[in-house]
N, C-alpha and C positions, 0 to 999 in steps of 0.2 A: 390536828389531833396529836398528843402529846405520845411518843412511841418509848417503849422499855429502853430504851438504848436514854432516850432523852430523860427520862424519869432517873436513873442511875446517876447519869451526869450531877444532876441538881442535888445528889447526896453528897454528905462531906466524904472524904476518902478514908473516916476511921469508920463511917457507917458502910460504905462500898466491899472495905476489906472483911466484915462481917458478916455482910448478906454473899460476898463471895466464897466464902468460907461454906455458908450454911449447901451454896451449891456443890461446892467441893464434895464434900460431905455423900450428900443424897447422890450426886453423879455417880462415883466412884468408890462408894459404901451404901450406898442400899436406903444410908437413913440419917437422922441425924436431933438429935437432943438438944432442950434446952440446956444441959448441963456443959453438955460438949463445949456450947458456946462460952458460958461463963467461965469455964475452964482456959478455955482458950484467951481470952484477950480478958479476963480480970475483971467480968464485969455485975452488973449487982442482976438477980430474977429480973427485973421489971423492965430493965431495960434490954435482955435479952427475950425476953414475952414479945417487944417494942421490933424488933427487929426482926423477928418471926413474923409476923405482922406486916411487915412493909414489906418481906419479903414472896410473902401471899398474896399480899393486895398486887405486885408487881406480875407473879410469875402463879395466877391460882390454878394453871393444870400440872406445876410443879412436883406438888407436894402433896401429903394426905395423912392425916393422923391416926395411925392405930392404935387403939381402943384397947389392946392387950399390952402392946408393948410401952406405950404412954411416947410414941417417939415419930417425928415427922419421917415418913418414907419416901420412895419416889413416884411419883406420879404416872399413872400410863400414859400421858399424852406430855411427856415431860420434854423439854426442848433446853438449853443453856442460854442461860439472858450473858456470862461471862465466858469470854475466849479463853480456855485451857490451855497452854501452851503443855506441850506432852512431855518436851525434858523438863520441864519442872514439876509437873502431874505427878512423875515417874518419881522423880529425889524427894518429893514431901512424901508419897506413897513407902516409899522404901528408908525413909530417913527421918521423917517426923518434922515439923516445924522449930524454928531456931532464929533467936532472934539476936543473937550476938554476945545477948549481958545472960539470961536464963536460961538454966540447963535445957539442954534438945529434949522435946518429948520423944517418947518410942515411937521408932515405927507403927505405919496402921498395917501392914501386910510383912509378913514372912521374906524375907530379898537376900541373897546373897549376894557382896559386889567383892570384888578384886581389892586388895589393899592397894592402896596410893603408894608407890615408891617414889617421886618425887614432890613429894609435899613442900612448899614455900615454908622459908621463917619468916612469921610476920614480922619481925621488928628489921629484916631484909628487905622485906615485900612494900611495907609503909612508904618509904622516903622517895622508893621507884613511882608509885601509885599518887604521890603528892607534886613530883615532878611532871605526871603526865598532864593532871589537871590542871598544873600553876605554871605548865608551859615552863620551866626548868631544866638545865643540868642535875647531874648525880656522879659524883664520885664515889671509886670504890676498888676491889680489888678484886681481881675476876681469872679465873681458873680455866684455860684454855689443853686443850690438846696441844695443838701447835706451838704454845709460846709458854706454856707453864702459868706461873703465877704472875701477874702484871699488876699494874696502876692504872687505871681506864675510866675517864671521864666518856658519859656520855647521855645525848638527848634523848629519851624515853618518848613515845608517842603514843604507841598502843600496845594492847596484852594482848596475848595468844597463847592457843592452844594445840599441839598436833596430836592429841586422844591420849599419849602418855605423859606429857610433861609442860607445866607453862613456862615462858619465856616473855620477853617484850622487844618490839621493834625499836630498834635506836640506833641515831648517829651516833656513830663511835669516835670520837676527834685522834684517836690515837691512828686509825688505820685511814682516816677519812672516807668510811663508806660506811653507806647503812647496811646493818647489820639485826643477826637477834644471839640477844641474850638470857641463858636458861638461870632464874633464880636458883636454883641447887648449888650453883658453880659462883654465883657472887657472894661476898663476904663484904662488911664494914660497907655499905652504904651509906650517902652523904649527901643530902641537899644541898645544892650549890644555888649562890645570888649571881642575878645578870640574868639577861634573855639570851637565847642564843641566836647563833647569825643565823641571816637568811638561808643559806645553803643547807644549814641543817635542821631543817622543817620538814616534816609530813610532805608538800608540796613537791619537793626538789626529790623523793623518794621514788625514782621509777619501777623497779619491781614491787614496791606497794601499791602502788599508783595503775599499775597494771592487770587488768583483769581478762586471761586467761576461757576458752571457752575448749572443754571437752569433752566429747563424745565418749562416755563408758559402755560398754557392749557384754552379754556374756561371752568366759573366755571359750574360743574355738574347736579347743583340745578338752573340753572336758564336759562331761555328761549333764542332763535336763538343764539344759539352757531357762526353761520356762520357769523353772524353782526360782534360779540368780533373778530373772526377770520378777517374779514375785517381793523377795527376799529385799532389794535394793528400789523397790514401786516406777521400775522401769519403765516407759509409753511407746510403744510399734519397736521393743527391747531394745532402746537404749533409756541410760540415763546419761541427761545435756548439765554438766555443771558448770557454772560460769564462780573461778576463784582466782584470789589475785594472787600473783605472780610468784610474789614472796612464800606462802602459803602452798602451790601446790603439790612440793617437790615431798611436801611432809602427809598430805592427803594421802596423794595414792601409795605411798610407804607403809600408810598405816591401814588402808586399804586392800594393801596386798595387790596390785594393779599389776597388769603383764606390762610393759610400754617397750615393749621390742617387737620391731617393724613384722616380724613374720612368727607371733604371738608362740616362743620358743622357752619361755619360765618353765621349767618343770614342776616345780611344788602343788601339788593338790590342792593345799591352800589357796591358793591362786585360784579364784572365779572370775577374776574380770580382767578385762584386754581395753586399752587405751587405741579407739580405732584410727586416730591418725597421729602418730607420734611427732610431725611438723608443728601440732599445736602447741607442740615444749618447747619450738623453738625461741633461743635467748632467756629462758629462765631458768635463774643461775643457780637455783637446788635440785635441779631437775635429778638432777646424778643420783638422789636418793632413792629413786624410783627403783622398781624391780625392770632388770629386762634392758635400762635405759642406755646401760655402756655398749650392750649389742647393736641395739637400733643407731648409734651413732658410729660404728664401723662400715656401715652400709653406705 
């Protein structure tokens, strides 16, 4: 017996993107038009009639057409034939669709978000992004605290996020360690020829490499624990995160984490307490942590 999941598959993936749209839509707006469609992806009546249609035949407690509004709604017995993933649910809801070359549609909901203070230049961002895939160097000049302005080759492997700012992982040939680098701060990037050596691979990267496990708890000093346990989808109130190495000194920074051994942070902000602080032990950003220079005088 041929199941929704296996019917999908046998679609091409410009028809898939359509009938996921049409769900989109009904999920998360109530309803959804032939027009919407034709609007959306360019495409002529007949073939959007076409795809309304397979999308019925697929999913018929889906959908249902109302007679006043001339517009497919959602169905009471309606279920998702596609996986939503909810940060992105969330960015098309608040941000409209965008496809790189044509202007972003508007927003479908009212959203107010924080402006981006550190936004990439893309003709920065490029040569980094082209090194990671084509397994390359990048030369360039890079803006440090400690050393000022330099000359700094280095191997690019992965992008990253800490909630305010991207960066990418790479061996840095000038200090010889992996390191991360915040695109805001590099200038004149450069595609370099050659592979690079063994040593400075993804592989040879221990705190990348390294996957971290900790117990978040609410924090002790501070009232309805049951809200925090709510707020962060806590289970018997903790939350277990398993993050690598490199990565976790910026999590709970931006998390606001207590990680001092006798959960001593003052700030209100502070909801959560890191309940064994040995789990930092040897991860070398830990220092960013709230709380963490105390737990380390003990």
């Amino acid at each position: 017996m041929t199941t929704t999941s296996d019917a999908l598959a046998s679609l091409s993936l410009s028809q898939r993107e359509r009938l996921a749209y049409i769900e989109f839509r009904l999920f998360f707006l109530g309803d959804v038009r032939r027009q919407d469609l034709m609007d959306r992806f360019a495409i002529a009546p007949a073939a959007a009639t076409r795809d309304f249609a397979q999308y019925r035949e697929l999913c018929p407690d889906n959908l249902k057409l109302d007679g006043s509004s001339k517009a497919y709604v959602l169905g009471g017995c309606f279920r998702p034939a596609f996986a939503h993933n909810v940060e992105r649910v969330l960015m098309m809801l608040s941000q409209g669709f965008g496809d790189g070359i044509s202007q972003m549609q508007d927003a479908f909901l009212a959203c107010e978000l924080p402006p981006m203070l550190n936004r990439p230049v893309v003709d920065i961002l490029a040569p980094v992004t082209r090194a990671i895939y084509q397994r390359k160097a990048v030369r360039m000049r890079y803006f440090s605290h400690s050393s000022g302005v330099s000359e700094r080759e280095i191997v690019p492997f992965a992008l990253a996020n800490d909630g305010l700012r991207w960066h990418v992982r790479a061996f840095d040939r000038k200090s010889g360690e992996f390191r991360d680098f915040v695109f805001t701060r590099m200038e004149s990037t450069e595609l370099l020829d050659g592979n690079p050596a063994k040593h400075e691979l993804p592989a040879q990267d221990i705190q990348w490499n390294r996957i971290v496990e900790l117990d978040i708890v609410p924090h002790p000093e501070r009232p309805h624990p049951d809200i925090t346990e709510r707020d962060y989808g806590m289970v018997d109130g903790v939350l277990h995160l398993k993050l690598r190495a490199a990565m976790a000194g910026y999590v709970l920074r931006q998390w606001q984490v207590d990680c001092s051994a006798d959960h001593s942070v003052k700030e209100q902000g502070c909801r959560l307490w890191l309940r064994d602080v040995l789990a930092l032990y040897g991860v070398k950003n830990a220092m960013l942590a709230l709380g963490i220079c105390t737990a380390k005088k003990q």
